[in-house]
Every structure is written in C-alpha cells, then in structure tokens.
DRENVEX-261942 format. One line per field, with one value per residue (C-alpha): residue in three letters; residue number from 1; x, y, z. Coordinates in steps of 0.25 Angstrom, whole numbers, plus 5000, padded with zeros to 4 digits. Layout:
! residues N
rest	c(ALA / ...)
nr	c(NUM / ...)
x	c(X / ...)
y	c(Y / ...)
z	c(Z / ...)
This chain:
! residues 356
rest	c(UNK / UNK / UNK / UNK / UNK / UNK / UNK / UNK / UNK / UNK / UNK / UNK / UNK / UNK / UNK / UNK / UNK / UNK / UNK / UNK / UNK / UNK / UNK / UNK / UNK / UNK / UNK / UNK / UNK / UNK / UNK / UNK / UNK / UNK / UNK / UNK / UNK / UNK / UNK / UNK / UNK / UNK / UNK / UNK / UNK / UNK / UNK / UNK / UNK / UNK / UNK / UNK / UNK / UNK / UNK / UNK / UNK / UNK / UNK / UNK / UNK / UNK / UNK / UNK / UNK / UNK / UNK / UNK / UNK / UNK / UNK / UNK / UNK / UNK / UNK / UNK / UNK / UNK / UNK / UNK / UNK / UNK / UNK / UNK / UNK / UNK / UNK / UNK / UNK / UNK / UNK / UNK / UNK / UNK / UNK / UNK / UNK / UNK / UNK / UNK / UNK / UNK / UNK / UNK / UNK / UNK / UNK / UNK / UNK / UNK / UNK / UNK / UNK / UNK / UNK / UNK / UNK / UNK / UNK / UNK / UNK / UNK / UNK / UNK / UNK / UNK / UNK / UNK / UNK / UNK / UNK / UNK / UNK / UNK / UNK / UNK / UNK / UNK / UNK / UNK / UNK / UNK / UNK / UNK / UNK / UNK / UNK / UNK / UNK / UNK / UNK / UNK / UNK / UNK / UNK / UNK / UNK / UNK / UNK / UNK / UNK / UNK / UNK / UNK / UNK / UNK / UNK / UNK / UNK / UNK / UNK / UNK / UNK / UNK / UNK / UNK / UNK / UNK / UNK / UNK / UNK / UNK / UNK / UNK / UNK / UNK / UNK / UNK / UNK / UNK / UNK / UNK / UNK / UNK / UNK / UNK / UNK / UNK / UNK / UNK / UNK / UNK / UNK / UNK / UNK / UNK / UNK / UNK / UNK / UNK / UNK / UNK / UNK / UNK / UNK / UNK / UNK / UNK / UNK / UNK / UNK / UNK / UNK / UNK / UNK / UNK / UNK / UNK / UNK / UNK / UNK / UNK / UNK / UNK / UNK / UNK / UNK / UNK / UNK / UNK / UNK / UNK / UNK / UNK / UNK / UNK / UNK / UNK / UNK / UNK / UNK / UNK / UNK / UNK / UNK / UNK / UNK / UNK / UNK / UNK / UNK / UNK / UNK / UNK / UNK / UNK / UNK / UNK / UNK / UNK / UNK / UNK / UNK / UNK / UNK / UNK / UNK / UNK / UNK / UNK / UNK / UNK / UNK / UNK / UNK / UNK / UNK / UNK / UNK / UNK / UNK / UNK / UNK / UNK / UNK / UNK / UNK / UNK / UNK / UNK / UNK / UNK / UNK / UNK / UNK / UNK / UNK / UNK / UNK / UNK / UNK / UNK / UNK / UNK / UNK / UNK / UNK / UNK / UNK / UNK / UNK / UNK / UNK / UNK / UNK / UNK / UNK / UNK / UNK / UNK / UNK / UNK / UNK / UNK / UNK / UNK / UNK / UNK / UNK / UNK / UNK / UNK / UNK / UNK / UNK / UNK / UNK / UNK / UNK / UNK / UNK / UNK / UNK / UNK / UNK / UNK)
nr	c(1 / 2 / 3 / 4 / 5 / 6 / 7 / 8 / 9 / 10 / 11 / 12 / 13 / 14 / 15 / 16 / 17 / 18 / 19 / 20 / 21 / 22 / 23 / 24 / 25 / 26 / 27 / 28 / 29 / 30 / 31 / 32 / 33 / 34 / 35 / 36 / 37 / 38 / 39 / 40 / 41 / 42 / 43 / 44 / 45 / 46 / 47 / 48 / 49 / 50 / 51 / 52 / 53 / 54 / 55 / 56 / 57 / 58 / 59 / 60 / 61 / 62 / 63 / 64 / 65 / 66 / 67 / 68 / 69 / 70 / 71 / 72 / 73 / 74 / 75 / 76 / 77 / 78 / 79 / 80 / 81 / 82 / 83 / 84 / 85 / 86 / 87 / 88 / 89 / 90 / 91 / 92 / 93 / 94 / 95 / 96 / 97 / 98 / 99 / 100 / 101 / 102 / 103 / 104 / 105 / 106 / 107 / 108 / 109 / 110 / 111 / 112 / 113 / 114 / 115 / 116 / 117 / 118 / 119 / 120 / 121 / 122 / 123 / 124 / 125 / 126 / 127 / 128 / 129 / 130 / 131 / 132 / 133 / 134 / 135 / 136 / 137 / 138 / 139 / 140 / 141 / 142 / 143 / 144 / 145 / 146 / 147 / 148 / 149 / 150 / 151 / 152 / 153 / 154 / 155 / 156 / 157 / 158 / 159 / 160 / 161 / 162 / 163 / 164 / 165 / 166 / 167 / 168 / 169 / 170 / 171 / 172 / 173 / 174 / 175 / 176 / 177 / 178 / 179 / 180 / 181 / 182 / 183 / 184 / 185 / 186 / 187 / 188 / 189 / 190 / 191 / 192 / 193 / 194 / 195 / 196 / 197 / 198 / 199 / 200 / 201 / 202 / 203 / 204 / 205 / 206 / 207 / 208 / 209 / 210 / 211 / 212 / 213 / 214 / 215 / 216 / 217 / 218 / 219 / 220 / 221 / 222 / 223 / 224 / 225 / 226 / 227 / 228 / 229 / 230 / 231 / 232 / 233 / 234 / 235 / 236 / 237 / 238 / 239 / 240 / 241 / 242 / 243 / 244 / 245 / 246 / 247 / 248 / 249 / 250 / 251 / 252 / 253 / 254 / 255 / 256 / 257 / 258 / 259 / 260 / 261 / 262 / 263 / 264 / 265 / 266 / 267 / 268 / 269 / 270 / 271 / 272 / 273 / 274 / 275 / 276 / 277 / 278 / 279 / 280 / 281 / 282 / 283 / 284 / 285 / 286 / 287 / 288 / 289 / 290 / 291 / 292 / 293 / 294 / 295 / 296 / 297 / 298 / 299 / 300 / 301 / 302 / 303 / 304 / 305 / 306 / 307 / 308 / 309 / 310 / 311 / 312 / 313 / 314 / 315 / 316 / 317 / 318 / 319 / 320 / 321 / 322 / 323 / 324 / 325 / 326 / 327 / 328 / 329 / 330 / 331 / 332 / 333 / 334 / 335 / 336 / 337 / 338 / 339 / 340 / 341 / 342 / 343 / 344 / 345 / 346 / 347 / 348 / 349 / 350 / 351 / 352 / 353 / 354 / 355 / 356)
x	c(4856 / 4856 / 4866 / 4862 / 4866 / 4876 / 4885 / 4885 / 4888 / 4899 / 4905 / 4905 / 4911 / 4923 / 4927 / 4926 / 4934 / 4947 / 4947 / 4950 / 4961 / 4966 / 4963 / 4957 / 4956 / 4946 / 4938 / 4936 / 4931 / 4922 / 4916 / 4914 / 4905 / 4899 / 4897 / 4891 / 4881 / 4874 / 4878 / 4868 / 4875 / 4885 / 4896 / 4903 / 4907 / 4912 / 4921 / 4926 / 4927 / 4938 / 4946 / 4943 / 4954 / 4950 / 4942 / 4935 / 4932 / 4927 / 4916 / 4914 / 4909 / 4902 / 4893 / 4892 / 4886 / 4875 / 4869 / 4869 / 4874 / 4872 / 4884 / 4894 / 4902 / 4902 / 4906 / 4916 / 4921 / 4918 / 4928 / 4939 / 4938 / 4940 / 4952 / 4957 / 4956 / 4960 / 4972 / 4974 / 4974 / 4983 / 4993 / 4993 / 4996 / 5009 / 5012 / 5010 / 5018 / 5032 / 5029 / 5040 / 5050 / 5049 / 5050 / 5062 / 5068 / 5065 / 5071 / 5084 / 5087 / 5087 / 5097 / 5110 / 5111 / 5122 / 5129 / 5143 / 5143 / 5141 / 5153 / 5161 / 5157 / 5161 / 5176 / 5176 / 5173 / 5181 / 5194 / 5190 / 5192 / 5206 / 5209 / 5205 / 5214 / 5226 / 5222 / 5222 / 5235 / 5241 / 5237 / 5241 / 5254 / 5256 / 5251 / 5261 / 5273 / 5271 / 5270 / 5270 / 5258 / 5251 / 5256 / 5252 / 5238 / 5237 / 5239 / 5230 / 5218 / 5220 / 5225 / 5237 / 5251 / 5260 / 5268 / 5258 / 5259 / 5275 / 5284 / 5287 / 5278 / 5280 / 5275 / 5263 / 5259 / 5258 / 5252 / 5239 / 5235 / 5231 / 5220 / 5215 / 5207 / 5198 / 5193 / 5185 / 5178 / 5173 / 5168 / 5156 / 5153 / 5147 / 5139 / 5132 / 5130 / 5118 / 5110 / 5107 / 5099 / 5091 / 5086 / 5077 / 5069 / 5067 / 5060 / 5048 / 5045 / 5045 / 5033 / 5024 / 5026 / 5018 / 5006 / 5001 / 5002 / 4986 / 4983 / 4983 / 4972 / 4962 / 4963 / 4958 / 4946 / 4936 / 4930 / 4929 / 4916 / 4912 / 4900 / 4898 / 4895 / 4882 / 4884 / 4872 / 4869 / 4875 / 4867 / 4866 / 4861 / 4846 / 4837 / 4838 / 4849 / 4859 / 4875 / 4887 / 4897 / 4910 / 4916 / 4932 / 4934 / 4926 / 4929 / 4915 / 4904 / 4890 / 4878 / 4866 / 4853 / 4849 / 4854 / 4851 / 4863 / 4861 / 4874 / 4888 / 4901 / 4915 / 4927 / 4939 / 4941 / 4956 / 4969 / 4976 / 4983 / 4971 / 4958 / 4947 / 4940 / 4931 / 4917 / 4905 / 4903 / 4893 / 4895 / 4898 / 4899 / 4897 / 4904 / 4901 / 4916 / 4928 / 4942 / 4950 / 4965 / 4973 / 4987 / 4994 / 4981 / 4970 / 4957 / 4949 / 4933 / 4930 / 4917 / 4905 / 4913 / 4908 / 4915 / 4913 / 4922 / 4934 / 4941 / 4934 / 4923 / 4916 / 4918 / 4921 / 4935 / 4940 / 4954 / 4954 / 4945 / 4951 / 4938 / 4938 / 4953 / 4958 / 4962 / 4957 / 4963 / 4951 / 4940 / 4930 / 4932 / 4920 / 4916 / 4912 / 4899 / 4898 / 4902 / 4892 / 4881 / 4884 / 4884 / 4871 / 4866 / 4872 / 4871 / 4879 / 4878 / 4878 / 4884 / 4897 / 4901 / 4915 / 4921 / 4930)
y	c(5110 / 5117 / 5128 / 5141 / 5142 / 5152 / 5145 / 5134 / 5147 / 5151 / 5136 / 5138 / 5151 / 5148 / 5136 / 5143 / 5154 / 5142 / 5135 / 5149 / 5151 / 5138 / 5133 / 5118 / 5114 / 5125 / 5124 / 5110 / 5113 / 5125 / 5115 / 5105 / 5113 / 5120 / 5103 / 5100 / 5112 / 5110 / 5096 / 5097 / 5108 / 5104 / 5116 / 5111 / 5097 / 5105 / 5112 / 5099 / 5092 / 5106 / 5103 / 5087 / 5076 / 5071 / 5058 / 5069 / 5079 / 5068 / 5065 / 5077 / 5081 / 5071 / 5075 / 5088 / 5084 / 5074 / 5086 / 5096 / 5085 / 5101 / 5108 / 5111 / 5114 / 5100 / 5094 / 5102 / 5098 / 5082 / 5084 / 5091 / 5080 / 5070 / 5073 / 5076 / 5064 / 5057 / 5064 / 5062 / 5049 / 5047 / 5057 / 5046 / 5035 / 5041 / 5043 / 5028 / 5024 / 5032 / 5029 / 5015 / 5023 / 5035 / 5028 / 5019 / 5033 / 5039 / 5026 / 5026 / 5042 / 5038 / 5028 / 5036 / 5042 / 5032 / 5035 / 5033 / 5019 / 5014 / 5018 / 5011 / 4996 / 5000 / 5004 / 4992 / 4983 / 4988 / 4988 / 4973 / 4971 / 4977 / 4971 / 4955 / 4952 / 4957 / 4949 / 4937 / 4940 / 4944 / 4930 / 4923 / 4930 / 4925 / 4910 / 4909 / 4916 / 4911 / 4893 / 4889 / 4897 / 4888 / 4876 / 4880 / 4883 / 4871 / 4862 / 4871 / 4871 / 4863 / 4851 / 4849 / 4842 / 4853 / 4845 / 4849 / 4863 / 4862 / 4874 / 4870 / 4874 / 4860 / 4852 / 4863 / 4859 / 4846 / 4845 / 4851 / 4838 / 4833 / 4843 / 4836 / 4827 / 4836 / 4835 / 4823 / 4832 / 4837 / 4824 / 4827 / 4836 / 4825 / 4821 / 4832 / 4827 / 4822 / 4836 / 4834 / 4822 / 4831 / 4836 / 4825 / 4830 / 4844 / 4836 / 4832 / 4847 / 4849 / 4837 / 4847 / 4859 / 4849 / 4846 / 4860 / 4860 / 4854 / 4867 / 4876 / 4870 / 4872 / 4886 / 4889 / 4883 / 4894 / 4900 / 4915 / 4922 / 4928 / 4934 / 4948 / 4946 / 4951 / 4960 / 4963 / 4976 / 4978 / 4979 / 4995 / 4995 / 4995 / 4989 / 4997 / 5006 / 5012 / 5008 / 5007 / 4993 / 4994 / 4978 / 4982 / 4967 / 4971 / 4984 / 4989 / 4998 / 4994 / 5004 / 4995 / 4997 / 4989 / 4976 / 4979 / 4983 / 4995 / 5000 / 4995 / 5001 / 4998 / 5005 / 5006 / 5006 / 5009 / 5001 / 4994 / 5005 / 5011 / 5004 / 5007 / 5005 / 4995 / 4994 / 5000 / 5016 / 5029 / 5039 / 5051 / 5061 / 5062 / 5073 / 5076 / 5079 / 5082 / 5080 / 5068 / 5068 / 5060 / 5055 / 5056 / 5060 / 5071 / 5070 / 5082 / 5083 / 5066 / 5064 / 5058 / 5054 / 5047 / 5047 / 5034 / 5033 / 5045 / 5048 / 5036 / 5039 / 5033 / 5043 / 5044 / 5043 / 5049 / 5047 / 5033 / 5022 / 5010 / 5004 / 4992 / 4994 / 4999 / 5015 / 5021 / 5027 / 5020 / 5027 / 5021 / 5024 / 5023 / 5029 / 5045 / 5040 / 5028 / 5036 / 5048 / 5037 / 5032 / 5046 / 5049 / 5036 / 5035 / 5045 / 5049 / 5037 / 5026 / 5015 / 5012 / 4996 / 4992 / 4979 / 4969)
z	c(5081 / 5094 / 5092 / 5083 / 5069 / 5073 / 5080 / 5068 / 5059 / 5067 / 5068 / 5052 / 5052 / 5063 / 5055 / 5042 / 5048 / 5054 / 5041 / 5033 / 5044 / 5043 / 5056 / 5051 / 5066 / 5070 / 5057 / 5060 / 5075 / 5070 / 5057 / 5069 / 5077 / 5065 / 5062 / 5075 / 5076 / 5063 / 5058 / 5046 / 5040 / 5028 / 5031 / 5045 / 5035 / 5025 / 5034 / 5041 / 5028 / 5024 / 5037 / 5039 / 5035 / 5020 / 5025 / 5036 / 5024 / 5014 / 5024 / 5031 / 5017 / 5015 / 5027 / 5021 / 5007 / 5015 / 5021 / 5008 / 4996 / 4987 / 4993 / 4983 / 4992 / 4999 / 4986 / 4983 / 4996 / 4995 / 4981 / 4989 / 5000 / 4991 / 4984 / 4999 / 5003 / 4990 / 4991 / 5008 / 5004 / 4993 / 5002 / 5011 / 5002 / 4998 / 5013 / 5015 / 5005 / 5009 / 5025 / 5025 / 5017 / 5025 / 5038 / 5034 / 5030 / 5042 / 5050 / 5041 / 5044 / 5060 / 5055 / 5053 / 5066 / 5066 / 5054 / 5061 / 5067 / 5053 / 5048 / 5058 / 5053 / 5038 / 5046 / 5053 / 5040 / 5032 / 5043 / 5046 / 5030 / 5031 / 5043 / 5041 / 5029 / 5037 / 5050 / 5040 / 5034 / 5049 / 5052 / 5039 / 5042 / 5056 / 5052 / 5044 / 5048 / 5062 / 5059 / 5073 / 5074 / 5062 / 5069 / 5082 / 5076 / 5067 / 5081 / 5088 / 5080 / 5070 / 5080 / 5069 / 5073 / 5072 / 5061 / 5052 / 5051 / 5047 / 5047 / 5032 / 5021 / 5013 / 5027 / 5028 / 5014 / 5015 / 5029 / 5021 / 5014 / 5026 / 5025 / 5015 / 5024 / 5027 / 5013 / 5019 / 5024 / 5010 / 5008 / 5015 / 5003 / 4994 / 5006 / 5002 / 4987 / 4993 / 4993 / 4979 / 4984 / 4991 / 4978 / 4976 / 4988 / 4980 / 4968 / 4978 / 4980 / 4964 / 4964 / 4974 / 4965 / 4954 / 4962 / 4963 / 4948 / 4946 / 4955 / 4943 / 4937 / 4947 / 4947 / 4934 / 4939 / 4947 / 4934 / 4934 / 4934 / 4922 / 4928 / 4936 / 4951 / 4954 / 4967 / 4976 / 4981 / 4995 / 5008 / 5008 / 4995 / 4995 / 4985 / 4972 / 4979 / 4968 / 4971 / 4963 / 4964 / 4960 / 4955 / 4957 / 4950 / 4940 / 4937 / 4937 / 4945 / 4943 / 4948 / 4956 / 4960 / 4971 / 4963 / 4952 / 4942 / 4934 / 4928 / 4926 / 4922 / 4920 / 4928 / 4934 / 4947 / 4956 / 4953 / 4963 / 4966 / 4969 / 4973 / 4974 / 4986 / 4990 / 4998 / 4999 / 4997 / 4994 / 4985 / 4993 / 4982 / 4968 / 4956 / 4943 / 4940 / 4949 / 4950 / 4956 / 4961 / 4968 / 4968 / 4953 / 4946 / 4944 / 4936 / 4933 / 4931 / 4937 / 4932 / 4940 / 4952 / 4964 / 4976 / 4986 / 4996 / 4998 / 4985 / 4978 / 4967 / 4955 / 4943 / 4930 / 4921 / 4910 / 4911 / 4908 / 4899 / 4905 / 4914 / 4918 / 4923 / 4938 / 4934 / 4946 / 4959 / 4966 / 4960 / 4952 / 4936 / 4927 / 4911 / 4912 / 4907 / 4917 / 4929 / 4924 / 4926 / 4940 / 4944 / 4940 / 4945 / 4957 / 4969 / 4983 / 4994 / 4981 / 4987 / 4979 / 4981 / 4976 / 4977 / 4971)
C-alpha cells in the first residue's frame, strides 16, 4: 500500500461522516477509496455493503467476513443483508405480477379522449330503428295505394305480363298459385337426404380410436426403481471432502465424505410456489439462531441455519412436523436435532449440491 495510513483513516472518516448526513453517493466514493488504499481491511466492505444495492451488500459482506470471519459486526451485517434481499425480491415479485393490468389500465385511461364520438353511433342506431319501420310502411303504403306501380314493377323485375298483377283483388289471389311452381325448386331439398349417407364415412374414424386401445397396456411396463440412486461426489469435491446433497425427489439431505455416506435425514424442501433452488453452492454463513421473514410470515429465534445462495439456507423447523412434504418458501426444513448436527458437522464454503 503505497499511501500512508492516514489518508486510508481519513477515506473511513469522510464516508462515515456522508452516510450520517445521508449523502449515500459520497459515502460510497469515500468507502471506495478507503477500499482501494487498504483492500485487506474489512471496514471500507462494510460501508459499501450499508450503501450497496441488496445483491451488492450480500457479497460486499461476504468479502468482509473472509478477511476477519470474527467480526460481529460483519455478522450482524450479513443477517441484515439477507433479509434485504429476501424482501427486494419478494417486492419485485408483486411488481411483476400487476405490470399487464397496470399498463392495460394506463392504455384504456388514454382512451376516453374521445368521449363525444361515441355517442354519436348510439343516436344514429337508435334513429335508424325509428326510422326503418316507417320507410317499410311508407313503402307498403305506396305499393299498394299506387297498383300501376305493382304492375309496372312486377313487368320490370319480375318479367310478369301485366295481366297478372290485376287491379282486382279476387284476379291477384288467384295469380299466386302459379307460384307454386317454384315449390319445385324445394324438391332439391331430399337431394340432400343423402348427407346422412355421409354418416357411414364418420364410423371409419371411430375403428382408429380402437387401435390405440392395446397402447395402454405398454405403459405399465417400465418398472419403477425401488432402490435409492447412489450419487457420486462431484468434480470439486475432493477425496474425503465433507458436502451436503439435497434429492428434492426424494425429499432428503444426506451429509458425504468424499463418497462415502455418513448421515441422512428426512425434510422438506420449497412448494411449487416456492422452489427451492437448484445447483451447486457453499455455505456462506452459518447462525446458531436468528430471525426470518419474508412475504406473509415471520419466524423468530431459527435455529442452526445455513445460508447457501442469497435468502436460501438449511436450518432448523419448529413450526411444523410434516417432513417429507414441500412446506418451505425455498429453504431447506430439517428436525431441531437433525439441523443441530449438520451444523456442527458441516462448516462455511461446504458445498451444498441440490437436484431433482
């Protein structure tokens, strides 16, 4: 470090001094340079991790507690982060659900800048609705109070003789029966009697339905495995290495050295709602007790917990018996006694593997 440590010292003081005042842009340059001019010392990561975003705190603190793993305060700090970042990201899952409503909202308020025009088509409905019936009885009237007008229309587009339309009434009724030729043309209707003989070309599709029937009974036939699949240890794991697997199928952890299986327990592991995450993780940081929240729920004094990745631990459960069962919001649920012993067994940077 080729500055003195007074300038570091002063760095430390200044951004002290803008977080008090609420100046979060200079604290952060000040824990920068107080960052840069001793990098070995765990103070300038605190300070970023109190004005960094929650995923920029989680590991700013982390960097912290690998050169002094001691401090207290760092802990302290790495609890805070986490329930900031548990809570940043349940924050934005509420955000994404209203988005689609919220901008259909938005779109529909642009809407009724044109409130007026609308009325204007209801007007003209309903005066059209007025208006039709008596353009049909206008034209009835004329029709037939006007009979050269019939006549002159039946020759015109009809191509009737005008004898037909008489100007007696009796003459008019009988001149329809002639219309009874076109009945004729309803004839055609039996022709199509013959649709129902496309019928039978419907029962030839019923006959393929039966053949899949004998594919039923082939698929009982894979038999199911009975026993556990034996997982080798992954490629970090060195020989005789502790590390935890997760079976989310299986609903258990089991605790490995090497390949060598020493311990097994039974738990509960997130809903579908939740799930848990999966992949390969290190234990980051580890709490005899502490509290966890998060959206609809609070639990005091958790014990044994492990965090892996972000808000998601192993610990122990007291609020529920039901192992073997998804009950968590991601987190990994074990016994009081079983989570005690994974926590003295295991240590920060186990690798945690979890998988279907």
């Amino acid at each position: 470090m080729n500055q003195p440590p007074d300038t570091y010292l002063l760095a430390i003081q200044k951004a002290r001094q803008a977080f008090r005042q609420g100046d979060r842009g200079t604290a952060r340059y000040w824990a920068h340079q107080a960052a840069a001019l001793a990098p070995d010392q765990d103070e300038p990561w605190l300070w970023l991790a109190a004005v960094g975003s929650p995923r920029a705190s989680v590991d700013y603190i982390q960097r912290a507690l690998k050169i002094n793993p001691e401090n207290p305060r760092a802990h302290q700090a790495m609890h805070w982060a986490v329930k900031r970042l548990r809570d940043s990201q349940a924050l934005n899952d509420q955000r994404l659900a209203p988005t689609r409503p919220m901008r259909t909202t938005a779109f529909v308020s642009a809407i009724p800048t044109k409130p007026a025009p609308r009325t204007h088509p209801v007007r003209r409905k309903n005066w059209v609705l007025v208006a039709l019936p008596l353009v049909i009885l206008l034209t009835a009237a004329v029709w037939f109070a006007f009979p050269w007008l019939s006549a002159f229309a039946a020759q015109v587009f009809f191509n009737q003789p005008p004898q037909l339309v008489a100007w007696q009434v009796d003459k008019v009724t009988y001149t329809p029966t002639p219309t009874d030729t076109p009945t004729p043309t309803l004839t055609p209707t039996p022709t199509f009697t013959p649709t129902p003989t496309l019928t039978p070309t419907l029962t030839p599709t019923s006959t393929p339905t039966e053949t899949p029937t004998p594919l039923p009974t082939d698929t009982p036939v894979p038999p199911e495995p009975t026993d556990p699949p034996s997982y080798g240890y992954p490629p970090p794991v060195g020989d005789g290495e502790r590390w935890i697997d997760v079976d989310l199928s299986e609903q258990r952890t089991y605790a490995y050295e090497g390949n060598t299986l020493i311990n097994s327990f039974l738990v509960s592991t997130g809903t579908y709602w939740h799930p848990t995450v999966t992949g390969q993780f290190h234990v980051y940081v580890k709490y005899y007790s502490a509290a966890m929240a998060g959206p609809g729920y609070y639990l005091p004094d958790v014990p044994y917990i492990m965090y892996f990745y972000e808000g998601y631990g192993l610990h122990g459960t007291y609020w529920h018996s039901n192992f073997g069962t998804p009950m968590s919001h991601g987190c990994v649920n074990l016994t009081i006694d079983d989570a005690g012993w994974l926590f003295y067994w295991a240590e920060v940077g186990t690798l945690v593997n979890i998988h279907e």
